[in-house]
N, C-alpha and C positions, 0 to 999 in steps of 0.2 A: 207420136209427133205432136209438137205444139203449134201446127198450121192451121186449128178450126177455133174458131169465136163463135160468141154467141150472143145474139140480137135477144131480143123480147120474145120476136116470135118466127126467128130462121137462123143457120149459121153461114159463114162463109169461108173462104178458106185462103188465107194468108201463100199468097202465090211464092211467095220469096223464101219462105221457111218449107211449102211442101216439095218433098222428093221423087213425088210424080210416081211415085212405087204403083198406084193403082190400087191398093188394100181395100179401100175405102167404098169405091164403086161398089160390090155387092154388097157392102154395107149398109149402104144409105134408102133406107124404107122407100122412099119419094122418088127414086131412081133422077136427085136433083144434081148429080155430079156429074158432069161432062169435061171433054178436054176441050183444053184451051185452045186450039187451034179447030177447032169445029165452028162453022157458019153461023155469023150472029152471035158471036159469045162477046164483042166489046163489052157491051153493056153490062156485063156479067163480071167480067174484068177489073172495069174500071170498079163496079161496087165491091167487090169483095176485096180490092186495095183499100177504100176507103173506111169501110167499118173495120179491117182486118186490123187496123191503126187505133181506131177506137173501142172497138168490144176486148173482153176479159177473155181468155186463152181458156178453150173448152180441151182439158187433158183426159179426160174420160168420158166412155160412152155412156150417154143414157140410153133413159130407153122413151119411145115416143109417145107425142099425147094419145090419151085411150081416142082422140077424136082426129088423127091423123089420116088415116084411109076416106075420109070425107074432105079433106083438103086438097089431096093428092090430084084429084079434076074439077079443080073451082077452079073455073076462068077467071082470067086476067085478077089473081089472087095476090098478086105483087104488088101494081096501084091501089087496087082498092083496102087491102091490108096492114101494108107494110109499116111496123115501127122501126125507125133509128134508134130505138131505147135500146141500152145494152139489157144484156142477158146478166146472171148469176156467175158464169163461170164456173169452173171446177180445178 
């Protein structure tokens, strides 16, 4: 599926293209995929509409930074992180 983009340094997922099949969940290292109807996901929503418009279509999987498992419980890693840069794409 061409529902995931990719930022600089996160992806998001193009609500309108994905088919909600669920593949993806044990997939994602960061355990960062939740459903949309779970408490507290606007926020979540709305961003992944708005990059999902501007980042390049991630069609295959990578694989994650060697420094990933260290990101996984940085608090509030979203404000103090976050780039709007696009990603590479694939």
């Amino acid at each position: 599926m061409d529902c995931f983009h990719e930022g600089d340094n996160m992806l998001v997922i193009d609500a309108g293209v994905c088919i909600h099949c669920g593949v993806c969940v044990p997939e994602c290292p960061a355990d960062a995929i939740k459903r949309d109807d779970e408490p507290n996901m606007e926020r979540w929503l709305l961003l992944n509409a708005e990059y999902a418009r501007l980042w390049p279509v991630l069609a295959r999987k990578g694989e994650p930074p060697p420094d990933a498992k260290l990101w996984d419980q940085e608090p509030d890693k979203f404000e103090r992180f976050f780039s709007s840069a696009p990603g590479q794409g694939s």
